[in-house]
N, C-alpha and C positions, 0 to 999 in steps of 0.2 A: 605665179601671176596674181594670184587673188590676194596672197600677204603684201605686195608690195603697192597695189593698190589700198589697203590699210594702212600701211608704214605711210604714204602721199597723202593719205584721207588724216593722219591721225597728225602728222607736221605741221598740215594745211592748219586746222584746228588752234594747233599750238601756240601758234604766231599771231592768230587773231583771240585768243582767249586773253579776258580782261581776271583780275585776279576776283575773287572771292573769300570769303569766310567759314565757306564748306570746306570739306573734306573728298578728294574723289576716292578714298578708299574703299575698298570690294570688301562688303561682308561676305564668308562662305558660307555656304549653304550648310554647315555641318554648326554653323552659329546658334544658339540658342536664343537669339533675337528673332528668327522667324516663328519658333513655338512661341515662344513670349507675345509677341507681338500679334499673333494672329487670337489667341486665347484674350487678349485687354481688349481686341476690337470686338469680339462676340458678345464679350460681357458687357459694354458700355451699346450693345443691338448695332454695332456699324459692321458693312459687309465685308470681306477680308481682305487685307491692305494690297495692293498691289502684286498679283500672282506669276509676274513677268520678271525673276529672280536668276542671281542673284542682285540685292541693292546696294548703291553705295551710301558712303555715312552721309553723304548732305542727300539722297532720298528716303532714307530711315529717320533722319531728322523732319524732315516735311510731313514725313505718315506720322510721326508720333505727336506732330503738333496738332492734327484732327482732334487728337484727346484732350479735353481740359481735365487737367489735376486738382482739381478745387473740387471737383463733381464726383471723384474717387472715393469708395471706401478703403478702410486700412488692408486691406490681400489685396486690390487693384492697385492703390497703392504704395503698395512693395513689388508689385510687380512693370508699376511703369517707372518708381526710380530705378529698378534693375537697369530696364531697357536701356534706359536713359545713361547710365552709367557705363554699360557695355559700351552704345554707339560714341560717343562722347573718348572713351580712352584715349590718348596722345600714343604718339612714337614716343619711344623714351630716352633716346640723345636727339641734343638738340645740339644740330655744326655751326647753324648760324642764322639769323633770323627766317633765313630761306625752305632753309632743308631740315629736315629732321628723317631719323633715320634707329629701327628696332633691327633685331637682332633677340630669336626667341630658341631655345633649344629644348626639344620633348624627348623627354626617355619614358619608354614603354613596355613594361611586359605584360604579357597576354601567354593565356594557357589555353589549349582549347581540346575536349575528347567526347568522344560521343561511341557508341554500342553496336551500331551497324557499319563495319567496314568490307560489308561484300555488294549492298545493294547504294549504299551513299560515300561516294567515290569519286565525285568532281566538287569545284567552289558551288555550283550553282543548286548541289544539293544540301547545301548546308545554310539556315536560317543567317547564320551570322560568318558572310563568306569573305571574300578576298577584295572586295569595295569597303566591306566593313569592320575590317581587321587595320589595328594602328602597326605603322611599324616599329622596331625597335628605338632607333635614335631619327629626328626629325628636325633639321635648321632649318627653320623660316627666317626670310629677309625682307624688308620693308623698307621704304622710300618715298619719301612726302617732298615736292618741292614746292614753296606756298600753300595756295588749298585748292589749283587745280592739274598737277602731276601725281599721280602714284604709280609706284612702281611693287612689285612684290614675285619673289622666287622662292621654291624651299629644294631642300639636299636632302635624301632619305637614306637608310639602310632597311633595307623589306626584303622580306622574304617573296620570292616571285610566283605568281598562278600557277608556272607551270617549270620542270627542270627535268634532268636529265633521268633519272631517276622513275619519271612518269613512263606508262605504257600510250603509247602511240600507234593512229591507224590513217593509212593516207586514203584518197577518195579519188578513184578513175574518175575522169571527168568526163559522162554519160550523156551530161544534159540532164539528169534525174533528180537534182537535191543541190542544195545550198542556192535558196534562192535563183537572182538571175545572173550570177559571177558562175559561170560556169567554162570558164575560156583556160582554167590555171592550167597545166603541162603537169600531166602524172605524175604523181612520188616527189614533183615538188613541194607542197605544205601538207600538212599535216594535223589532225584535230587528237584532242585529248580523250582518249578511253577510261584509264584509270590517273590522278592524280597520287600523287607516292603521297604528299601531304595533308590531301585532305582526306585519306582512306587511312591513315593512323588514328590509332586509338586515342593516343594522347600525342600533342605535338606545344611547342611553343613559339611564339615569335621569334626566337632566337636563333638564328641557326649556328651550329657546331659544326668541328669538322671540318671537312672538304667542303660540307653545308655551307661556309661562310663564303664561299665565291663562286660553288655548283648551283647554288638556290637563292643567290642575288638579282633581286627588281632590279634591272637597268632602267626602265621603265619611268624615269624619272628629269623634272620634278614633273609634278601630278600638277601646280596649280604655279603657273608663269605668269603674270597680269603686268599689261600697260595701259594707261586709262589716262583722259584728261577729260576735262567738263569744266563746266560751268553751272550754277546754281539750280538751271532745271534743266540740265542736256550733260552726255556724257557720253564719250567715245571711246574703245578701247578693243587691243587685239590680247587675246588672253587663250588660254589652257586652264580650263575650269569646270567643274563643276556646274550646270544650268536646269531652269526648269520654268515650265509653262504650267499652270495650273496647281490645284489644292486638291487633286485626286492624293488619296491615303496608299493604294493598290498600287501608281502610277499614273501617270498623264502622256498624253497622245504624242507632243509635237517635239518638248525636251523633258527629260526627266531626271532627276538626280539620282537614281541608283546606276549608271554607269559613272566609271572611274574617273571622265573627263571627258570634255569634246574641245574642239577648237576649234576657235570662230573671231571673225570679228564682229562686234555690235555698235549698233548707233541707238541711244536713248533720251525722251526726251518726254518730259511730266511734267503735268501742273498738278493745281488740288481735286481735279474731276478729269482728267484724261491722261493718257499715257500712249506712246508712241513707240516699238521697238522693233528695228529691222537688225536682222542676225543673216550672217555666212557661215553654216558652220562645215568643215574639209573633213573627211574622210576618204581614208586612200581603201584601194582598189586591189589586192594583193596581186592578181594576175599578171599586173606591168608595171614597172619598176615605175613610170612615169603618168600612173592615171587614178585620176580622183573621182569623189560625188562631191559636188556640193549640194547643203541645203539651205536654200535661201527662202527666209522666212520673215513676214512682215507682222505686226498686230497693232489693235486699236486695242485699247482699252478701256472703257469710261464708266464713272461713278454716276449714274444719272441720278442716285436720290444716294442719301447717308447712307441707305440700307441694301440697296441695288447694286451693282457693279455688273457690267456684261464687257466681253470681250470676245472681237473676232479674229481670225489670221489664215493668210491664205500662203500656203506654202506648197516649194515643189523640192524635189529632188534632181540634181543637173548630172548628167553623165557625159557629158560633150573634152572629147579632146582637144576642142578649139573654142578656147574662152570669147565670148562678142561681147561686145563694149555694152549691148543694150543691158545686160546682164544686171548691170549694175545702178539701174536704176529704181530705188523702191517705190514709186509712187504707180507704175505699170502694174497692169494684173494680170499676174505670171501667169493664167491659166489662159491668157490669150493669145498665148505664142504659137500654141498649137503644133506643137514640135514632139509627135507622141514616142519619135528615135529615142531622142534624147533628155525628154524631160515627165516628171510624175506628179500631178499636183494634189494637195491633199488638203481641204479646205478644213476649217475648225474653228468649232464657238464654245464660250464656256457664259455660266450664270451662276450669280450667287447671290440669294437672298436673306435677309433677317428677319422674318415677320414680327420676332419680342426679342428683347433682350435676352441671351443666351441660347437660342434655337437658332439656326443656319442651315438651310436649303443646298445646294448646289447642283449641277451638272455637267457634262464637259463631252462632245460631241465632238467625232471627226468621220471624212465622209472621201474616202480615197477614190472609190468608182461610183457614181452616180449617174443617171440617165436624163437627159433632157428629153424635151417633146418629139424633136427630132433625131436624136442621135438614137443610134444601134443599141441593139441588147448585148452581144457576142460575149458580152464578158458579166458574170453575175455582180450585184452590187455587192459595195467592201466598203464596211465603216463599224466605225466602233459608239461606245456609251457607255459611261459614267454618272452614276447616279448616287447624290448622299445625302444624310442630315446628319447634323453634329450637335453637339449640347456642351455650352462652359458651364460651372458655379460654383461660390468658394463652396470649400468642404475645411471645417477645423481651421488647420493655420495653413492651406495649400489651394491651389484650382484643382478644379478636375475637368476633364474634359472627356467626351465619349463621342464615338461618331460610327454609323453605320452605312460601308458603302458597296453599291452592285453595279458591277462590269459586265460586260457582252462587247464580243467582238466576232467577225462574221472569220469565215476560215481565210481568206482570200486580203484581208486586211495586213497592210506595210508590203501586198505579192505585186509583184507584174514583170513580164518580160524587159527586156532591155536595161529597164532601172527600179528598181526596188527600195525600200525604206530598211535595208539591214544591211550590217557593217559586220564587218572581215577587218580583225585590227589582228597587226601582226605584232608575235612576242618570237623575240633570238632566246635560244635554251641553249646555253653551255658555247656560245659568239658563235654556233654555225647553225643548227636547225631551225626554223622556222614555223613555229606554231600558230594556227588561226584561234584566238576567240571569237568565235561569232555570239552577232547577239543584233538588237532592233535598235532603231535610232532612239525612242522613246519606251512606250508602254512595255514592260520586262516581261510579258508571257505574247506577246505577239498577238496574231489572231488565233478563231478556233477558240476562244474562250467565254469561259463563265465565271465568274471570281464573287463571290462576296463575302467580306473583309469587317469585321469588329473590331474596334481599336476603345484604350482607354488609357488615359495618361492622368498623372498625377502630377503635379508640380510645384515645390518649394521652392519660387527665385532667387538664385544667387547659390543655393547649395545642392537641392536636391530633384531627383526626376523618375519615376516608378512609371514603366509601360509595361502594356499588357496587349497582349494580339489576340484572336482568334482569326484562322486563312481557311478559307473552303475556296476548291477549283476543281472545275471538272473541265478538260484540254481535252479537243479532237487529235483524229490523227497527223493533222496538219501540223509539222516544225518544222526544222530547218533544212530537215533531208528529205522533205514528201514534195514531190514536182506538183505545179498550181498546176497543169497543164492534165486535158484527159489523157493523152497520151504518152506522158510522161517525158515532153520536151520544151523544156524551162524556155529555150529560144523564143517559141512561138505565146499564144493567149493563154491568159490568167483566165482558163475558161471549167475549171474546175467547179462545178455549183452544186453545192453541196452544203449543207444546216450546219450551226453550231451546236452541239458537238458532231465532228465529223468520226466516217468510221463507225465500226460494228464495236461493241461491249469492250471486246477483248483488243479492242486495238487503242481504247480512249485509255485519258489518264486521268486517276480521281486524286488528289491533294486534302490533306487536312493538317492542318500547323497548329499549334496553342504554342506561344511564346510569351516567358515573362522577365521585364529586364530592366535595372537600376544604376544611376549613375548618381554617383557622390562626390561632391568637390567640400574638403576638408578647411573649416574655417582658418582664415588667416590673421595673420598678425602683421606681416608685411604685403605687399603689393606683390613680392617675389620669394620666394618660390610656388608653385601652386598643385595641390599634391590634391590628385583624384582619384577614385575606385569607381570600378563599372561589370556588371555583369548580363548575361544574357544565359536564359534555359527556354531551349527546345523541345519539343515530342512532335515528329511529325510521321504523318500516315502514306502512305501512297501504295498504287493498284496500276496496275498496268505500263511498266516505262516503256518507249518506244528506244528503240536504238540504230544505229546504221549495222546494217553489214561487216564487214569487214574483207568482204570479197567477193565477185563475182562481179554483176551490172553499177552497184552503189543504188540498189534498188533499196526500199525502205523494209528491212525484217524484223519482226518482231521478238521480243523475247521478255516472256511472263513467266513469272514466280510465281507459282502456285501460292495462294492465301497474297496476306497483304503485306509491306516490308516498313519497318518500325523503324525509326533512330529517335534516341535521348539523347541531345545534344548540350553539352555547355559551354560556355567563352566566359571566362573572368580575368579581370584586368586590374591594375593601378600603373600612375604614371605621375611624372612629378616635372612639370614644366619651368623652365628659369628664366 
């Protein structure tokens, strides 16, 4: 119900859309025009372009017009002609004055082996996981009609998260863990214990063997977009890639380190404000026929060059019976007061430049809060995001450096009935049923402490040298710890308890140093486009928590004496046509 309302919203549009000179194409977020473009606005002291991502080419064009080129040195630029040349690119057949239409094909291989395969055994314990891993061979397709249709699909061969091959544990359904989806029928799904692929010493993108149809991503395509607009408005139902905010760790409401979300959006900007209402669908594993939506609005606005602030009030919908108000973004979703079926989760971000090349920020969400009169019964939940970053040329590159600290309360993305975490289903070998879980947005959930050193280098058009340092310390609150004192997810998120939750031996401490380069090989023609990439880890970690495997699906622990080590590598080349 909710796409077919887009398909009507998105026709409706069509019919009335007068042409333009834009372009409504989706840059992805995996683009090298948002580092770009976010590092020329620091350096020239403007606040960072638009954090309601991904944009399209006739909005990338509008933010790059803020900059005058005349005012540039030679590193700014090279790095605003870069820009400027990436967003600018054409399809490159042209059928007829109308259409134009690409056709891109990426072969890829990737190696990847690391030294602990007893205690780092799933994607999620590895720096450079299964979101970040290319696959083998990868068709993208492309569709321009005029300059306000685009269309875009890709075909993949990947290797998948999870196969036959993994050890697998199912979860009696107690009421004790996974969130508030606790209705699924025993020994029906399934979570991942050990990963056969990510607990190999050495593995490659490639799979062999039986490997080639045992260890197939069906999972695909990863990035579908229909989109039409106009010069400062843009509509579209897509499978992509999204993100709200310039948190480095992650951002609250969308974030780009999951695989994709699907949603429909409506966007609409000028040169000081921004408008963007999003739906995005997540199914529900327990019933063949039940979803979350999360419906999400924001403002945006540029009040000075340097300034930028934006707010968004968002909720989460569990209702098996869609109502038409639903669909209304200018209402404030928090006054439905429907606490069955709905979770709202309000959220501000701010970004400042006091000089050229220093940048401020923050990014605030605030899931349970109390008014004057409303009850306490449920401890407050919200999280915080706090950084400063620094551009300036260095030699013939940028540099960029930024320091940022996270806190989030234990209780934060939790609540009975409906919750901000996602149960996406993966088929292993077209009959089991594996759950990835994980958070709509922020990738450590709550219960957290995180602060994160990041350092980037950047040569536009050829080259990119980053550098991480990750500290976390995690309560015992994750996916299988009930919010509830008595351990029944049904009822209140009434668990009140500090971040870090839990005694010594039940928390988990994190430490990462990652360092990692990408190289695009100068050309001579426009085609072919032949790259190298690598990534080295050393991560530390103390205490993991795990499920059971039997009994209530009560939460048991299980510690390794001393602390558990992985040296991790991923190197790559890939040659695009």
């Amino acid at each position: 119900m909710k796409y077919s309302f887009a398909g009507f919203a998105a026709c409706f549009f069509l019919f009335l859309s007068p042409v333009f000179g834009q372009s409504q194409k989706i840059i992805p977020l995996s683009s090298v025009v948002y580092g770009e473009m976010d590092a020329l606005y620091l350096l020239r002291g403007l606040a960072t372009p638009s954090a309601a991502r991904p944009w399209t080419v006739n909005e990338a064009q509008e933010i790059l017009k803020k900059v005058d080129p005349n005012s540039l040195n030679p590193r700014e630029t090279a790095l605003y002609d870069h820009i400027a040349a990436e967003i600018s690119r054409p399809l490159r057949l042209t059928i007829d004055d109308a259409f134009t239409f690409d056709a891109k094909l990426d072969l890829a291989l990737e190696a990847y082996a690391h030294t602990n395969t007893d205690d780092f055994v799933l994607s999620e314990d590895w720096n450079y996981g299964y979101e970040e891993r290319q696959p083998a061979i990868k068709l993208s397709l492309e569709m321009n009609l005029y300059s306000w249709l685009y269309i875009c699909t890709d075909l993949m061969y990947n290797r998948n998260r999870f196969n036959g091959k993994d050890e697998f544990r199912s979860v009696d359904d107690t009421g004790q863990g996974i969130g508030a989806e606790t209705s699924m029928p025993p020994e029906t799904y399934i979570f991942p214990r050990r990963s056969w692929a990510y607990s190999k010493p050495f593995i490659t993108n490639v799979p062999t063997g039986t490997g080639i149809v045992d260890e197939f991503d069906f999972d695909w395509p990863k990035r579908a977009n229909i989109t039409a607009g106009g010069q400062h408005w843009n509509i579209s139902a897509a499978r992509d890639r999204i993100q709200w905010g310039r948190g480095n760790s992650g951002n609250f409401i969308f974030d780009g380190h999951r695989d994709y979300d699907e949603y429909f959006r409506f966007s609409a900007f000028s040169e000081k404000f921004k408008y963007e209402w999003i739906n995005a669908v997540y199914s529900r594993p327990e019933t063949a026929d039940s979803y979350k939506l999360l419906m999400a609005h924001r403002l945006e606005f540029r009040l000075f060059p340097s300034l930028a602030f934006a707010i968004s009030e968002n909720i989460m919908c569990a209702s098996d019976a869609f109502s038409p108000r639903y669909i209304n973004p200018a209402y404030i979703f928090h006054n439905w007061y429907d606490r069955d079926n709905i979770n709202s989760l309000a959220h501000l971000e701010l970004d400042f430049v006091p000089f050229k090349g220093y940048r401020l920020y923050t990014q605030a969400a605030f899931d349970q809060i109390h008014g004057p009169l409303e009850n306490d019964n449920e401890p407050a939940s919200w999280g915080l995001i706090a950084g400063i970053e620094h551009a300036r040329p260095a030699l013939r590159g940028i540099i960029s450096l930024s320091l940022e600290f996270a806190y989030t309360t234990p209780l934060f993305y939790r609540r009975d009935f409906v919750d901000f975490m996602t149960l996406s289903d993966t088929k292993v070998n077209h009959a089991e049923h594996v759950l990835a879980m994980d958070y709509t947005a922020y990738p450590y959930g709550g219960d957290a402490i995180v602060v994160q050193l990041d350092a980037n280098y950047r040569f536009p058009g050829s080259a990119l040298i980053h550098a991480r340092v990750f500290g976390m310390i995690h309560g015992k609150m994750n996916f299988f710890t009930s919010h509830n004192k008595d351990g029944n997810n049904a009822s209140f998120a009434n668990m009140d308890v500090q971040t870090p939750s839990g005694t010594g031996d039940e928390r988990e401490h994190t430490l990462g140093v990652s360092l990692g380069a990408h190289y695009t090989f100068p050309q001579r023609v426009s085609r072919p486009v032949i790259s190298a990439w690598s990534n080295f880890s050393y991560i530390i970690k103390d205490n993991k928590l795990m499920i059971s495997e039997e009994g209530t699906g009560e939460n048991i622990v299980y510690r390794k004496e001393g602390l558990s080590r992985d040296f991790q590598v991923a190197v790559g080349m890939g040659i695009s046509f």
